[in-house]
N, C-alpha and C positions, 0 to 999 in steps of 0.2 A: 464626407460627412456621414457619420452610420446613424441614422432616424431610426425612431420608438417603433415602428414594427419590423424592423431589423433586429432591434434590440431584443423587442419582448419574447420572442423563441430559445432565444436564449438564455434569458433570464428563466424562464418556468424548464429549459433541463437543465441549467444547475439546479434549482429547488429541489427537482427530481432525482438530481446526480445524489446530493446532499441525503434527502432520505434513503434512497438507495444502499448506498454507500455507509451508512450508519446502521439499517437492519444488516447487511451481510457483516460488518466487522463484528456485532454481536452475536448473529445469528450462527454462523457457520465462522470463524475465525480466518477469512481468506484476507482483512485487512481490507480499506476503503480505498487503497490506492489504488489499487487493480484495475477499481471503476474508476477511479476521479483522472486518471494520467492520462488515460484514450482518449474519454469524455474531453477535456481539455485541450491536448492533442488537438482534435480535430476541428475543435470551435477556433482554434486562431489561424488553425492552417484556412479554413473558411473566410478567414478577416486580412488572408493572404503575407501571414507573416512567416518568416521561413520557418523551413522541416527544423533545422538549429535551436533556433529561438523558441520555439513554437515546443519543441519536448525538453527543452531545460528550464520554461518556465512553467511546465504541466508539472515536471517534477517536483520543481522549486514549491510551489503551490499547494500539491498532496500533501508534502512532508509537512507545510505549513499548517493544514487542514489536520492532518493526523495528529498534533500534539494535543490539542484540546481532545480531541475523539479520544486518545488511547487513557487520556487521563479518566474521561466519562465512563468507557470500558472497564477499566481498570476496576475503579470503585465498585461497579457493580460485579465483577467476578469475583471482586477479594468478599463481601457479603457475602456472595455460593459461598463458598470456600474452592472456588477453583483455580486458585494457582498455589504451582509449586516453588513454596520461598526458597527453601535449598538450590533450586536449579536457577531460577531469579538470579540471587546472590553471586554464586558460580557463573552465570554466563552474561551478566549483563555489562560487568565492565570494557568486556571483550566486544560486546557488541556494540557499545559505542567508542571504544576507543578504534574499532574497525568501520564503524560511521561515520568519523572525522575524517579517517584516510581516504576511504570512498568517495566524499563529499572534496574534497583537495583534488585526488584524480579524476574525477569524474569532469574537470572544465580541461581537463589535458587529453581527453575523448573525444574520440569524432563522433557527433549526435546519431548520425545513423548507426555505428558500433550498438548504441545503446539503445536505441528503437530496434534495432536487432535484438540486445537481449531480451529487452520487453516483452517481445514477439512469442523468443522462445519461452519462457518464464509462466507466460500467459499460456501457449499451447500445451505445455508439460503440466501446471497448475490443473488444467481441463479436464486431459485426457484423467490425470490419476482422479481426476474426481467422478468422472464416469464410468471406473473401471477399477474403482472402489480402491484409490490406492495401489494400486498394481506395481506403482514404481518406488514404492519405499518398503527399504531393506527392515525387518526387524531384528534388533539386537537379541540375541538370548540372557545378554547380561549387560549390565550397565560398562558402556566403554569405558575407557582411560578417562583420565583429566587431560593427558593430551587431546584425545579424540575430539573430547566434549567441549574443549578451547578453539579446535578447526572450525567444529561446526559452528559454533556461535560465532568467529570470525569471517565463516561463509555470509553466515544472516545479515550481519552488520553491513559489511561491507558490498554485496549484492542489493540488497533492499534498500539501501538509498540511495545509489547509483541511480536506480530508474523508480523513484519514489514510492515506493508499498511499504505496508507496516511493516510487524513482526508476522501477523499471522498467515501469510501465502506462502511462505519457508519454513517459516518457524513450527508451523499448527502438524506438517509432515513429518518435519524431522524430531519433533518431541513425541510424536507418536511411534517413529523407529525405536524411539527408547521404551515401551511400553506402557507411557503417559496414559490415562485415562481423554479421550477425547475432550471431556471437557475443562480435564484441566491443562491438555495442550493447549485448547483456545486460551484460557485465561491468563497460560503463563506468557503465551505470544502476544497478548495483550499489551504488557509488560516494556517485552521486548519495544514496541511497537513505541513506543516511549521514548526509548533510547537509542532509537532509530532517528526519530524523526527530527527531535530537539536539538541536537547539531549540526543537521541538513539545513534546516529551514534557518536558524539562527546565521549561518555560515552565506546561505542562500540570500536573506536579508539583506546583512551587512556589509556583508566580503568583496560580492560581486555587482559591478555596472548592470543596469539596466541596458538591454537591446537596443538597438535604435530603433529597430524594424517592430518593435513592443507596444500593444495598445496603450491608453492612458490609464493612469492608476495604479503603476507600478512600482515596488520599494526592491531594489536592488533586483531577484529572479522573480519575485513573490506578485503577483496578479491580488490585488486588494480586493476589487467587485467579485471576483470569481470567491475566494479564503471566506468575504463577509456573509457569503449565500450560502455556500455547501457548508463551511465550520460550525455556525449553530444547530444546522439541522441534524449531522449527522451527530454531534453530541446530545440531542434529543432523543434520535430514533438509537443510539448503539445499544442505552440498556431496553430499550422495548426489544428487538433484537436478541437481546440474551434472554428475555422471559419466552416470547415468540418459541425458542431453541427448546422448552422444556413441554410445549403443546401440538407442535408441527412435525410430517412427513418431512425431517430433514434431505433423505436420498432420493425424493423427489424433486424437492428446490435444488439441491447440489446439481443433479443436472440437468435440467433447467438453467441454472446459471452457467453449468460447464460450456452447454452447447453456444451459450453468446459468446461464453470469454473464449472459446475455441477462435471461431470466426474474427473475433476481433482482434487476439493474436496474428493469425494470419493476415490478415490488414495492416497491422502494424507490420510484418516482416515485407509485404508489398511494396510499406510506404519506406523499408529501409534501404530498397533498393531503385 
């Protein structure tokens, strides 16, 4: 029987997870999944449900959390004027038609493969954010339409594998293209849309609930968890994007690099 002060620690970091997770998708374009999948993660591993279960329905859950968020994002960047409709248009069928595939393979996965990739995704995410991008190539001209079909099938199909939006892949590699920072965020924003909406849909309907699954569960989807963080972070994403036009971004960036570093590394811990 898990009792009210078992309960209520948790409950106030989701709340937490939720704001969180709603200023970084605005604020810096890294996508709320990043935070929400660990956070999750570790709350069920806590309530002793396995490593399996426990990271297919953190994912399940993110992506669930991210459709509302990217649409709130969304709104308020297409106001900026920060995205770019051309690359939209061009890479987004790719990206979800590489989100369906992802979200099909990804139950043919051994969960620690994918708490592995997290791991790494998370550490590489970090590092280029403390080291100012260090690991992304820039183009001196705009690639092929092959090229530009890769990558957005990278995005697609990596990011909802292990549940992040568009912007923790998307925000670097639209910036290898010469994108304006802020309208990489906006346009991974986007992404982040066509990301999620097939994962979580698929996630829903497709697949059995755990056994080993707390209560309140609709097929991968965690309901108490989606109820608490999904409105918040669709409150805090556009503060987040205003936030982004008055704050020392390369001081928050790492700041946040040095958690999501560590937390990475915990995740490849836990994948072995």
């Amino acid at each position: 029987m898990i009792d009210f002060f078992t309960v209520l620690p948790v409950v106030l970091v989701l709340i937490f997870t939720g704001i969180f997770a709603g200023v970084l998708a605005g604020l810096l374009g890294v996508g709320g999944g990043i935070v929400i999948v660990p956070v999750l993660f570790f709350i069920f591993q806590g309530f002793e449900v396995s490593s399996e279960s426990s990271m297919a329905i953190a994912v399940a859950t993110s992506l669930a959390v991210i459709v509302p968020t990217s649409i709130s994002s969304i709104r308020s960047h297409y106001k900026a004027s920060n995205i770019d409709i051309i690359i939209m248009r061009q890479w987004t069928p790719f990206i979800f038609l590489f989100a369906v595939l992802g979200s099909l393979s990804s139950s043919q996965i051994d969960a620690k493969l994918i708490i592995f990739l997290f791991g790494i995704i998370a550490c590489f995410v970090s590092i280029n954010m403390i080291f100012k991008n260090s690991f992304t190539f820039t183009f001196r001209q705009l690639p092929s339409r092959f090229i530009q079909t890769i990558m957005a099938s990278v995005v697609g199909f990596l990011s909802v594998m292990i549940g992040i939006g568009g912007g923790t892949l998307g925000v670097p590699i639209l910036s290898s293209l010469n994108l304006a920072t802020h309208r990489a965020v906006g346009t991974a924003a986007c992404f982040g849309l066509f990301i999620a909406l097939p994962g979580a849909l698929m996630a829903l309907f497709l697949v059995e609930t755990p056994n080993d699954a707390l209560i309140g569960h609709v097929g991968l989807v965690s309901l108490p968890a989606l109820f608490l963080i999904a409105p918040l972070t669709v409150i805090f994403a556009p503060i987040g994007v205003k936030l982004g036009k008055i704050l020392n971004q390369n001081q928050l960036k790492k700041v946040f690099a040095v958690t999501l570093f560590f937390t990475g590394l915990r995740m490849l811990y836990k994948a072995y």
